[in-house]
C-alpha positions in Angstrom: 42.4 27.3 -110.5 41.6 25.7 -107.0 42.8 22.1 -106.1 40.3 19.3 -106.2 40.9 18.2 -102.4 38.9 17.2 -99.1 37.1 19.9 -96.9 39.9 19.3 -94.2 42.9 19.7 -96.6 44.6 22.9 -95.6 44.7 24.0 -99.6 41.1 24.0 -99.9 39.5 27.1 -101.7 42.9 28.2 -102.7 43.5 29.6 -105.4 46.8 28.8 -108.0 47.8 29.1 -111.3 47.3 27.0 -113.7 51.0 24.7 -115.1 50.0 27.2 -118.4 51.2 30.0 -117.1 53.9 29.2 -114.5 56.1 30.9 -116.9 54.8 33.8 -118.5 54.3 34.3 -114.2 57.9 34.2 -113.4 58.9 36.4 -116.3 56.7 39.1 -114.9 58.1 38.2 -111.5 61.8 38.6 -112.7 60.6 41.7 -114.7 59.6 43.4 -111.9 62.6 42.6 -109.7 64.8 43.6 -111.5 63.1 46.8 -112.0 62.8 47.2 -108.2 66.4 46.2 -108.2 67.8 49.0 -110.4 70.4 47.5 -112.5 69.1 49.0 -116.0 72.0 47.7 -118.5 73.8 45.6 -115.7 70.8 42.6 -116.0 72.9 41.0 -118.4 75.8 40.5 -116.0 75.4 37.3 -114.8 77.9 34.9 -113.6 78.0 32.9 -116.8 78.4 36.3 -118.2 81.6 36.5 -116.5 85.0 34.8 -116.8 85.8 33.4 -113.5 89.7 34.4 -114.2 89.2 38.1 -115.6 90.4 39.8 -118.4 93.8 40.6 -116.9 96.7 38.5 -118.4 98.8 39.1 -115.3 98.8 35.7 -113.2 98.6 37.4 -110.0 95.6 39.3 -111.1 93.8 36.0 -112.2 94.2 34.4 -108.9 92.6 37.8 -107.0 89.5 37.4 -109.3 89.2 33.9 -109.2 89.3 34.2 -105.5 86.4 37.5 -105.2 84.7 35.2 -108.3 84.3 32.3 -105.9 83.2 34.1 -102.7 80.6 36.4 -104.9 79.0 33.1 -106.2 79.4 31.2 -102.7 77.8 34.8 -101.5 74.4 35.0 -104.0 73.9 31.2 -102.7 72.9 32.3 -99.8 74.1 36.2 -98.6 74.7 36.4 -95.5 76.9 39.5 -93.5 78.8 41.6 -95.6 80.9 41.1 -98.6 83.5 43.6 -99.4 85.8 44.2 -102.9 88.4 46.7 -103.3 91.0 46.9 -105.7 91.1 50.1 -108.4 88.9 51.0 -111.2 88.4 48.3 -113.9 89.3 45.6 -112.0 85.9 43.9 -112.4 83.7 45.0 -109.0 80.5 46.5 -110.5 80.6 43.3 -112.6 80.7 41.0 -109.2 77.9 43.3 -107.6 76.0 42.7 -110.4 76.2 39.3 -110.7 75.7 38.8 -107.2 72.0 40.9 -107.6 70.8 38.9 -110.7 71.5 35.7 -109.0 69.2 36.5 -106.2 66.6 38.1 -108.2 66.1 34.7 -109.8 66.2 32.8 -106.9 63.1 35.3 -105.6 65.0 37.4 -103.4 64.2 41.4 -103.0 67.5 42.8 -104.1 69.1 46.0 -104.7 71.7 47.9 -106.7 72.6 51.2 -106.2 76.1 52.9 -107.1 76.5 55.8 -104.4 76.5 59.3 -106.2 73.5 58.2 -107.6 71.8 57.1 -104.5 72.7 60.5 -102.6 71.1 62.2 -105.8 68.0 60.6 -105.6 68.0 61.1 -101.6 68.6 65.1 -102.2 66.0 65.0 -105.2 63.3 63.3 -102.6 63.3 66.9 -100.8 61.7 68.5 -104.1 57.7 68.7 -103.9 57.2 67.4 -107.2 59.4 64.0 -106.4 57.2 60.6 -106.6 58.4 59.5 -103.3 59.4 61.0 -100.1 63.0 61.8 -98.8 61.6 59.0 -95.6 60.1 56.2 -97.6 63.4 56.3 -99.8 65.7 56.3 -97.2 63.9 53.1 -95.1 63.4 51.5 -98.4 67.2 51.5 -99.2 67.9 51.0 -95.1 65.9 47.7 -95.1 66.0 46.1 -98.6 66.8 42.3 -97.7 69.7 42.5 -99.8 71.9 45.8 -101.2 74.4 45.8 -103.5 76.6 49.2 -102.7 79.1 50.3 -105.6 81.8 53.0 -106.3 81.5 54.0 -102.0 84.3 56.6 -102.1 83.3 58.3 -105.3 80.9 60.5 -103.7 81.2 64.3 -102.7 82.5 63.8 -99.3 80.0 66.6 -97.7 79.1 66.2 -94.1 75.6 65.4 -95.0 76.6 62.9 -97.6 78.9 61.5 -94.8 75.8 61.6 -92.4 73.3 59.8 -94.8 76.3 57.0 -95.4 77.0 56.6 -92.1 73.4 56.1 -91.0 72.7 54.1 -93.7 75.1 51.7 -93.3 75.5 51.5 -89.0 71.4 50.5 -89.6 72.3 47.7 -91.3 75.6 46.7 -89.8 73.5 46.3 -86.4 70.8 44.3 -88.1 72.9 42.2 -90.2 71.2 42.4 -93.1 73.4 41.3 -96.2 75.2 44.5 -98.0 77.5 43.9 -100.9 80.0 47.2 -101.2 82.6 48.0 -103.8 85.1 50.9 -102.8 86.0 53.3 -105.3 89.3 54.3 -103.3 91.6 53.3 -100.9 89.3 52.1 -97.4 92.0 54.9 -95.8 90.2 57.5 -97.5 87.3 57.1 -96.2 85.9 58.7 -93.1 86.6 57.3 -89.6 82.9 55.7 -89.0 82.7 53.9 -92.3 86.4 52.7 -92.1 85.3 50.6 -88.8 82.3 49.1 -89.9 84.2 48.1 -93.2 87.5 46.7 -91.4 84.7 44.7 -89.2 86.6 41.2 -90.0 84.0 39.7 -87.6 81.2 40.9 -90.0 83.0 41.8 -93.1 84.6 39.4 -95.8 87.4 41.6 -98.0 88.1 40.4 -101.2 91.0 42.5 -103.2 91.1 42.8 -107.1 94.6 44.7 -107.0 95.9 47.7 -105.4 95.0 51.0 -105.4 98.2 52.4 -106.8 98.7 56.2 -107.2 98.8 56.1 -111.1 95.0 54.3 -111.0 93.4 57.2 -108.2 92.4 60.2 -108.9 95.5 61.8 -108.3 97.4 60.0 -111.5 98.0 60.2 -115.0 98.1 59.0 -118.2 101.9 59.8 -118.0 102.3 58.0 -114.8 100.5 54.6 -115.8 102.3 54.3 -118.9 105.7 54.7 -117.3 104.5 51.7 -114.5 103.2 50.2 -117.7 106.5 49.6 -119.4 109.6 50.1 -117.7 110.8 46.7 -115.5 114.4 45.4 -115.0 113.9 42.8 -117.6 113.4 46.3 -120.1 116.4 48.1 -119.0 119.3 48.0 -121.1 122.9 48.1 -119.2 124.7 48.5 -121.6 123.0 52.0 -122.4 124.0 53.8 -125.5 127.4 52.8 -125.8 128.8 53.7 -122.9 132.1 53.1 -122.1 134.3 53.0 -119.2 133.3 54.7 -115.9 130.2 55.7 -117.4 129.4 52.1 -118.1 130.2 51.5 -114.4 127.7 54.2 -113.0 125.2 52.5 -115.0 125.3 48.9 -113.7 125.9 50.2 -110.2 122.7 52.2 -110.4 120.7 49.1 -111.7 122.3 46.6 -108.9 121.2 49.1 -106.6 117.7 49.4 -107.8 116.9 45.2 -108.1 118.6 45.2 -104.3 116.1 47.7 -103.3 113.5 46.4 -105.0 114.1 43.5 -102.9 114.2 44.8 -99.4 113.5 48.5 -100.2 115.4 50.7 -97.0 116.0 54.0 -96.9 115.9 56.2 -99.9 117.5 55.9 -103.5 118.2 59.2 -105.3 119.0 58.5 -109.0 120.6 61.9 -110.3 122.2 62.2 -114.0 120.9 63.7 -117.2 117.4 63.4 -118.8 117.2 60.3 -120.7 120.2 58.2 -119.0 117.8 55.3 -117.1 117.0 57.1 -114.0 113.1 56.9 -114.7 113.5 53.7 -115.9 115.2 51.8 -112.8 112.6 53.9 -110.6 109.7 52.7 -112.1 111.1 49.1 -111.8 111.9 48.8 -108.7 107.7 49.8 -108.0 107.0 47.2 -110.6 108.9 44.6 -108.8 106.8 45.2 -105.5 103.6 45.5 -107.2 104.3 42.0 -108.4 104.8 40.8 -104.5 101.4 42.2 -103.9 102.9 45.7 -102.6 101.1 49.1 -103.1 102.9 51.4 -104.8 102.6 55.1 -105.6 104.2 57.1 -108.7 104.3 60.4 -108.8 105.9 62.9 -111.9 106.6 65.9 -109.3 104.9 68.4 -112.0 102.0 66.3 -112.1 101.5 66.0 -108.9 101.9 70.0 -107.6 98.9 70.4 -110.6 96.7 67.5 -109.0 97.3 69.4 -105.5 96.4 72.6 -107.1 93.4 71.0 -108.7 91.7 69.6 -105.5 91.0 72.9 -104.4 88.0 73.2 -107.4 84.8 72.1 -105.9 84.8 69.5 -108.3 87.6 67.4 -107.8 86.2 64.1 -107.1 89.4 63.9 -104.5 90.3 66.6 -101.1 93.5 67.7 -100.5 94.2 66.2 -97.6 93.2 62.9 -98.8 96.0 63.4 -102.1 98.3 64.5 -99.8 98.2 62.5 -97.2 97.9 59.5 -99.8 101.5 60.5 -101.5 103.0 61.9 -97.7 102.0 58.0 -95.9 102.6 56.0 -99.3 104.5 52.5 -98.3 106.8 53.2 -101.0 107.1 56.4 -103.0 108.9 57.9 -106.2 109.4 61.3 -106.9 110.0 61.7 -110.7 112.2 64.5 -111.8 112.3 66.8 -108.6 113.5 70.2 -109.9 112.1 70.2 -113.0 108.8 71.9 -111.6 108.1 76.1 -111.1 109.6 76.4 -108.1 106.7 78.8 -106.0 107.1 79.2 -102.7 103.3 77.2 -101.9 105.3 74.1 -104.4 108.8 74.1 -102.2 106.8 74.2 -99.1 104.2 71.1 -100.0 107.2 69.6 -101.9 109.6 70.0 -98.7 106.5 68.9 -96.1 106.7 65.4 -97.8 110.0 65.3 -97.7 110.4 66.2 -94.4 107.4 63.6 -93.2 109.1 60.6 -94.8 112.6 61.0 -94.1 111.6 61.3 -90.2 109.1 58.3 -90.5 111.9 56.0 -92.7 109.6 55.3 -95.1 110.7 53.9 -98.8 111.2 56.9 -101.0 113.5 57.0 -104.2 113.8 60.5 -106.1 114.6 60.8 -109.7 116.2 64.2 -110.5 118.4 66.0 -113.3 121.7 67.1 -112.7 123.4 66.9 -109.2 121.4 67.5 -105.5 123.6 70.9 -105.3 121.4 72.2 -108.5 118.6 72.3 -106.2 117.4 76.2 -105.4 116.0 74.3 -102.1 118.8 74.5 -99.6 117.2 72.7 -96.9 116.1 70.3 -99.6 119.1 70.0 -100.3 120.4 69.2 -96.9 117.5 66.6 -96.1 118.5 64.5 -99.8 122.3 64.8 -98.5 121.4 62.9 -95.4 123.9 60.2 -95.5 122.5 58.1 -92.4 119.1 57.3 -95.0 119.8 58.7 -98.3 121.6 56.5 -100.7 122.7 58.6 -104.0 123.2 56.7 -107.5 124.7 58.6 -110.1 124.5 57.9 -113.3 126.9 59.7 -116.3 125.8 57.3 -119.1 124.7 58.9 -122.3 120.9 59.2 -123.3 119.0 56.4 -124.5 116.8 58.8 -126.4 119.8 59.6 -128.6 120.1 56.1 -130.0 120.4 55.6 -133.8 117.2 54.4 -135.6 118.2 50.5 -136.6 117.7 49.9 -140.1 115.1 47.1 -141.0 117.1 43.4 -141.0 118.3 42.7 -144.2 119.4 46.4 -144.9 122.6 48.2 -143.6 123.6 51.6 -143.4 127.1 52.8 -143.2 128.5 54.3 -140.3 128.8 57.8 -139.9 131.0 59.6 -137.3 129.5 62.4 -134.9 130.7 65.9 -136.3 134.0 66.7 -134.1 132.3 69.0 -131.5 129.7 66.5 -130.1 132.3 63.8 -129.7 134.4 66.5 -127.7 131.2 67.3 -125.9 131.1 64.4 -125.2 134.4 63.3 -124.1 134.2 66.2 -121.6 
């Protein structure tokens, strides 16, 4: 339609659409943002999607989402600089990024989504004759979109051209200013030296944390590892064990005052030694727990599991290097090593086992070692002479019984009579 107006009315001969179809207008608008923008299945995330508190029920958790909530919708507004989230998979980034996309899609502005692997596929793919676009209009494209949305940076292959592509992408748009959203996949000290300073920028760059990275949520944990940090705290641990008596009661609440005082101003190192099953684990794990709740990063490591994840960083796909595992457990601000000794003991697993050791005793930095048995089992003699160390190494042995040999209860309501030990476990167990 064109506006009935006079001759000198700047909207004269102009054309508009009619009030009908302002809104079948806008839907194709949206449409085709949103397919420029690349979110596929993420469109639906907006923020009424998404609870401003999170899913965790942890308190501390809530508040770190609330807070990255806040400055993402604050951010779509009006994006401006850059606005960075870290924190470990799961904790609700890619949902934030999302968010902050669709919002500016409505409000009209060119917006983009792009998680990294996939971008540095579709930049490689570009080369091929038969791709739709070329390697140079995708790259500028990406480089100058008014606003990016960056997710899973750190998930990548770290190849030198990958780094080179990152690095160039990102510098262009740190000098320009133009507004970049980024979620990290990993630790920001895992990333190379040239992305670390733009990112650390605070003059430019706006952190928001959802959690730690801690060891058990990287690539280099397990399944074993994040259920121990799942379940064992002080309030968990039992000191009366299993019906320990005596001295061995002793050892067992001297082990767990020594573990809640190092959990509160952790010095030194803590080297829990008894027999499998007696608590050891257990007052480990809680003392990370403990620090974890002050905001602390933590890292757990089951000394099997991690001489496996070393080995396995050497196939060329492990999402993770070797130096960056290593250096993550060697530089951790606080460290356990779970059950040293009970792994094959190779000469290529003392020497990796002994460098860490070694590292952290020299640098003072919080380790406590969980191990079966007494230090002098060790086949390591100089292993044995670092966890001997009197001036930084505290030793907490524990002589309780097992927990793991516990009776089964019988349901309430039900009793079972009481049946004595045979006579040689209770010698056993008197020696």
């Amino acid at each position: 339609m064109r506006l009935e107006v006079p001759l000198d009315d700047p909207r004269f001969g102009t054309v508009i659409p009619c009030s009908c179809q302002e809104h079948p207008l806008e839907e194709q608008r949206l449409t085709r943002l949103q397919r420029f923008s690349n979110l596929g299945v993420l469109t639906r995330v907006t923020f009424d999607y998404l609870s401003s508190t999170g899913r965790d029920s942890d308190p501390q958790a809530q508040r770190s989402y609330q807070e990255a909530y806040q400055a993402a919708w604050e951010y779509a507004q009006e994006p401006y600089q850059w606005l960075l989230f870290t924190g470990p998979v799961g904790s609700g980034k890619t949902h934030l990024l999302a968010a902050i996309i669709n919002r500016g899609l409505e409000l009209g502005t060119q917006a983009m989504y792009l998680s990294v692997p996939d971008l540095l596929d579709h930049l490689r793919a570009a080369y091929a004759p038969t791709s739709d676009t070329t390697y140079d209009e995708l790259f500028n494209h990406v480089r100058n979109v008014p606003v990016l949305a960056l997710d899973d940076l750190g998930a990548h292959s770290s190849t030198p051209w990958a780094q080179e592509k990152l690095y160039q992408l990102l510098n262009h748009r740190f000098n320009r200013q133009l507004p970049t959203i980024v979620a990290l996949n990993v630790p920001i000290s895992h990333l190379d030296e040239q992305l670390r300073a733009r990112l650390e920028d605070r003059s430019m760059v706006l952190t928001k944390a959802l959690g730690e990275h801690t060891a058990y949520l990287q690539q280099g944990g397990s399944r074993l590892e994040a259920e121990v940090l799942r379940t064992k705290t002080f309030e968990g641990f039992d000191p009366r064990g299993n019906g320990a008596q005596g001295a061995d009661r002793e050892t067992l609440e001297h082990a767990l005052r020594g573990a809640q005082e190092y959990a509160r101003e952790p010095k030194g190192w803590l080297v829990f030694t008894g027999e499998p099953g007696c608590g050891k684990t257990h007052l480990a794990a809680a003392i990370l727990n403990a620090r974890m709740r002050q905001g602390y990063a933590v890292s757990f490591k089951f000394v099997p599991d991690l001489l496996d994840h070393l080995r396995a960083t050497f196939s060329p796909q492990s999402p993770v290097t070797y130096d960056q595992l290593f250096e993550e457990v060697r530089t951790a601000p606080i460290l356990v090593l779970d059950d040293l000794g009970s792994h094959s003991s190779t000469p290529w697993a003392e020497e990796k086992l002994y460098q860490i050791i070694v590292y952290r005793q020299e640098t003072r930095l919080p380790t406590i070692i969980t191990m079966r048995g007494f230090i002098e089992d060790l086949a390591n003699k100089a292993m044995q002479s670092r966890l001997k160390d009197g001036s930084i190494v505290r030793v907490m042995p524990i002589t309780a019984p097992s927990y793991r040999d516990r009776p089964v209860h019988p349901p309430a309501g039900r009793s079972t009579p009481r049946r004595e030990p045979p006579p040689d476990t209770r010698s056993r167990r008197r020696g």
